[in-house]
C-alpha positions in Angstrom: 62.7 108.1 78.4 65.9 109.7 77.5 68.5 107.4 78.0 71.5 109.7 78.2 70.0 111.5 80.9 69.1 108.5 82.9 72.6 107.7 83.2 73.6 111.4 83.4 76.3 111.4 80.5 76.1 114.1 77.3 75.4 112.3 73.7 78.8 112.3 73.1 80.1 110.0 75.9 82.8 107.5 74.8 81.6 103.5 76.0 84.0 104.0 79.1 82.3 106.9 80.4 78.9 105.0 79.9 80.2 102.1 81.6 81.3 104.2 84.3 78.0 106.2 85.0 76.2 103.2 85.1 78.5 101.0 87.2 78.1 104.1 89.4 74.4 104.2 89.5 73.5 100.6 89.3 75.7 100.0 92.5 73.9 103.1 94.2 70.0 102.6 93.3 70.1 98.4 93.4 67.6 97.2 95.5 69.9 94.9 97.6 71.4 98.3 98.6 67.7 99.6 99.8 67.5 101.4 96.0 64.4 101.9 94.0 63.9 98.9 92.1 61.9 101.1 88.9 64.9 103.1 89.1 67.3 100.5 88.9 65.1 99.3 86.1 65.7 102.2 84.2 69.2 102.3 84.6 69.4 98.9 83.4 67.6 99.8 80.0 69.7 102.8 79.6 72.7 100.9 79.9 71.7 97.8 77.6 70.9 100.2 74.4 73.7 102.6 75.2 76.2 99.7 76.1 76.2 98.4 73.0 77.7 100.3 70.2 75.2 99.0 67.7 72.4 99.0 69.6 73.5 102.9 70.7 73.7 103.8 66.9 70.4 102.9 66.6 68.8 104.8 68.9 71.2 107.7 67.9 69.4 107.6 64.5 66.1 109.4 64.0 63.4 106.6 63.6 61.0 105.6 60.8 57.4 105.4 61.0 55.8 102.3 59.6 52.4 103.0 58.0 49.5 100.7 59.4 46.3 99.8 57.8 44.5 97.5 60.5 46.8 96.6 62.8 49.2 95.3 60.2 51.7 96.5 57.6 50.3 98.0 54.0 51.6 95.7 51.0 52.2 97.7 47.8 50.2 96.2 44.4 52.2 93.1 42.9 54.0 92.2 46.2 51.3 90.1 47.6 52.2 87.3 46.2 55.6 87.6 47.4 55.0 88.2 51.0 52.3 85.2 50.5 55.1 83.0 50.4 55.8 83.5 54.2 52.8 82.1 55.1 50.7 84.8 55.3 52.5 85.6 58.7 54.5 88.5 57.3 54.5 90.6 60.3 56.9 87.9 61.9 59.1 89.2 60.0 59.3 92.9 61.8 58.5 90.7 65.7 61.0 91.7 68.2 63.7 89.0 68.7 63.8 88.0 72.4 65.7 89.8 74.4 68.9 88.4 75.9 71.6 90.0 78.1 75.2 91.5 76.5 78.3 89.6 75.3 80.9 90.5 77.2 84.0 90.7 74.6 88.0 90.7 76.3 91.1 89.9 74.8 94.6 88.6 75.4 98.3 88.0 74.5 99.5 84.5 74.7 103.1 83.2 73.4 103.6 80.5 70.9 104.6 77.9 73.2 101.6 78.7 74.7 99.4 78.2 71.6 101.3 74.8 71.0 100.3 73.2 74.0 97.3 74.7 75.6 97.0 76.6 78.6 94.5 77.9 81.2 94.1 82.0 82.4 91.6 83.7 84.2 88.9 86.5 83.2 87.6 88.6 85.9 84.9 91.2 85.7 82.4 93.0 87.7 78.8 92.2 87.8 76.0 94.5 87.7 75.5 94.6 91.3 79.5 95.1 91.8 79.7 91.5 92.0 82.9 90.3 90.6 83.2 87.2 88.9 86.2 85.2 88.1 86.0 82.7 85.4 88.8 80.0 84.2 89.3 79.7 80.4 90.8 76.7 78.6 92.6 77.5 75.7 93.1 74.9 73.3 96.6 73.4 71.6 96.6 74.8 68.5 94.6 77.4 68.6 95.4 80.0 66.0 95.7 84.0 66.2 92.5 86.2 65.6 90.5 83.2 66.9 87.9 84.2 69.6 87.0 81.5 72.2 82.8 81.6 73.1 81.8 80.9 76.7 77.8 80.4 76.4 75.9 81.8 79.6 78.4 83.1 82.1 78.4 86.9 80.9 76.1 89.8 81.2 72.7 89.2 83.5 71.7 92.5 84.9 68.9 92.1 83.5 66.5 89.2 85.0 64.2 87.4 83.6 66.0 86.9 80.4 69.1 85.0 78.8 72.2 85.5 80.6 74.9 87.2 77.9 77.9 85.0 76.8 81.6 85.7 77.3 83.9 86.6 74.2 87.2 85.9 74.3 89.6 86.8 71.5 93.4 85.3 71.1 96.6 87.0 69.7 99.4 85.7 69.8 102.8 87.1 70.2 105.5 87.0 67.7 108.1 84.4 67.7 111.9 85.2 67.5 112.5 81.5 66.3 109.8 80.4 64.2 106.9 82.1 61.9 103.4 80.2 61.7 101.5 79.6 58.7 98.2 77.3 59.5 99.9 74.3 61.2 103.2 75.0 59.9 106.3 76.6 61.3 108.9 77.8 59.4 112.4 78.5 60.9 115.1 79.9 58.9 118.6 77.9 59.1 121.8 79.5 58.1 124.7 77.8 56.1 127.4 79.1 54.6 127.6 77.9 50.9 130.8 75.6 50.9 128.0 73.8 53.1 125.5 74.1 50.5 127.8 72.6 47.9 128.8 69.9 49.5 126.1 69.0 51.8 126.0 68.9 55.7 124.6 67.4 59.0 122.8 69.7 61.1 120.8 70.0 64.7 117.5 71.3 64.6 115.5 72.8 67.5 111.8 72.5 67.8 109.0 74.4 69.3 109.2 72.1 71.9 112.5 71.8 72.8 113.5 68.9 70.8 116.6 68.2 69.1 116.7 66.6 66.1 119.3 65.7 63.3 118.7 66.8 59.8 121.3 66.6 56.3 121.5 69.5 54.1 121.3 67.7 50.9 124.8 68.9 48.5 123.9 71.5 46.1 121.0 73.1 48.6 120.5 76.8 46.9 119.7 79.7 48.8 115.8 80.3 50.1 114.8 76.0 49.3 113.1 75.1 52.1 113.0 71.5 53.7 110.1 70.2 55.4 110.3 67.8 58.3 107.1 66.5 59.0 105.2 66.0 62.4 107.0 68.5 64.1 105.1 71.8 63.4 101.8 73.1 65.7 99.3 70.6 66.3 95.4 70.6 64.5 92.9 72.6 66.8 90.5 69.7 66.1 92.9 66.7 65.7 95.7 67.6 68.7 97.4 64.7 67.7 97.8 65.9 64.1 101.2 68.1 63.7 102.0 69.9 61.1 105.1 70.5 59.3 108.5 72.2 60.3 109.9 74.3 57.2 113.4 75.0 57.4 114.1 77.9 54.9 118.0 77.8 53.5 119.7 81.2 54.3 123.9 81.2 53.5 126.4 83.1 54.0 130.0 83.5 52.0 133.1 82.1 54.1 136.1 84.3 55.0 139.0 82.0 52.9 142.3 82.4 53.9 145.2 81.9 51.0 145.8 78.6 51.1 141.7 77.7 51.0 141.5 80.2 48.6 144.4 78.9 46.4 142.4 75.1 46.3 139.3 77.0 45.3 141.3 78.5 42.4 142.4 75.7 41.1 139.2 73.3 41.6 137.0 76.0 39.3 140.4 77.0 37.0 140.2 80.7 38.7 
């Protein structure tokens, strides 16, 4: 069976246009519409090998013949004795894996605030039979960009009799315009000017969430020294109640003097 013909697309279809064809088809010929269920069958198959980009590659590469010598595979001289170590089972090796249903795979934008407390969204898609399913996804505090989120059993099943597919859901998360993230830690740059820096001073401090909190700029701070504060930064994935650190990296800026500061500062450094 020619799979690109059963779902009427050329062999150079992008995965939308499969997609498409077969959402098209599988709604038309299934058997709860009065289709023909071999039909619908063949559709399905189509669609499960050309779905998939790797299982699509596969079947876009010429195959390979295995050689046979009794129903099982020939073992070249001075290998028996390796594949005599499985056993003598060595054609489990080439047995099919049971087949399951696809992964579905989605992804979304959350905000930092978001990642720091945990939050709740919805993932709808459409079912083989045009069904559309709407399922609730708990994102956890602390989860951390790039990290994808596994829901076991609720994905794929057009095809019965076998596994239903899982649901994939991968996390990014938007930049900050207050703090940067690194693991657990935030880091939040504090500007100063250096008369500050020199002499020390008492500042407020904001935190991811919304917390004000009083922290002393030690005299003599030099530019880019960061101070930590810590149990105020994102919490641990696997230990919510474990916070990270907040980083406060020094920036500073140079005062506009007028004379009379500028005369003090003259005389204190014999300028």
């Amino acid at each position: 069976m020619d799979y690109y013909s059963t779902l009427g697309v050329p062999r150079n279809a992008s995965q939308e246009d499969i997609k498409k064809a077969y959402r098209s088809l599988a709604m038309k010929h299934h058997p709860d519409r009065g289709g023909d269920t071999n039909k619908f069958k063949e559709i399905e198959e189509a669609y499960r090998v050309l779905g998939d980009p790797n299982s699509k590659a596969e079947y876009d590469q010429p195959k390979q013949q295995s050689r046979h010598m009794g129903g099982g595979f020939d073992v070249p001289p001075g290998f028996e004795g390796f594949f005599g170590q499985f056993g003598g089972n060595f054609s489990d090796l080439f047995r099919p894996q049971r087949p399951r249903n696809r992964d579905l795979n989605f992804h979304t934008r959350i905000s930092l605030e978001d990642a720091f407390y945990g939050r709740e969204l919805m993932v709808n898609f459409y079912k083989a039979n045009g069904q559309e399913k709407i399922l609730n996804v708990k994102i956890p505090a602390g989860i951390q960009n790039g990290m994808t989120l596994r829901l076991s059993g609720v994905g794929d099943d057009s095809m019965p009799h076998v596994p239903t597919g899982d649901v994939l859901v991968t996390i990014e998360i938007f930049p900050h315009p207050e703090f940067t993230r690194q693991g657990d830690d935030l880091i939040k740059d504090i500007t100063i000017d250096c008369i500050d820096a020199m002499l020390g001073k008492e500042i407020e401090i904001s935190t991811i969430d919304g917390k004000n909190l009083t922290g002393n700029i030690p005299p003599g701070t030099q530019p880019e020294s960061i101070l930590n504060i810590s149990g105020h930064g994102m919490p641990n994935i696997n230990n919510p109640a474990s916070r990270g650190r907040l980083l406060l990296q020094i920036k500073m800026t140079v005062p506009n003097l007028n004379t009379s500061q500028r005369d003090h500062l003259s005389k204190l450094y014999n300028v």
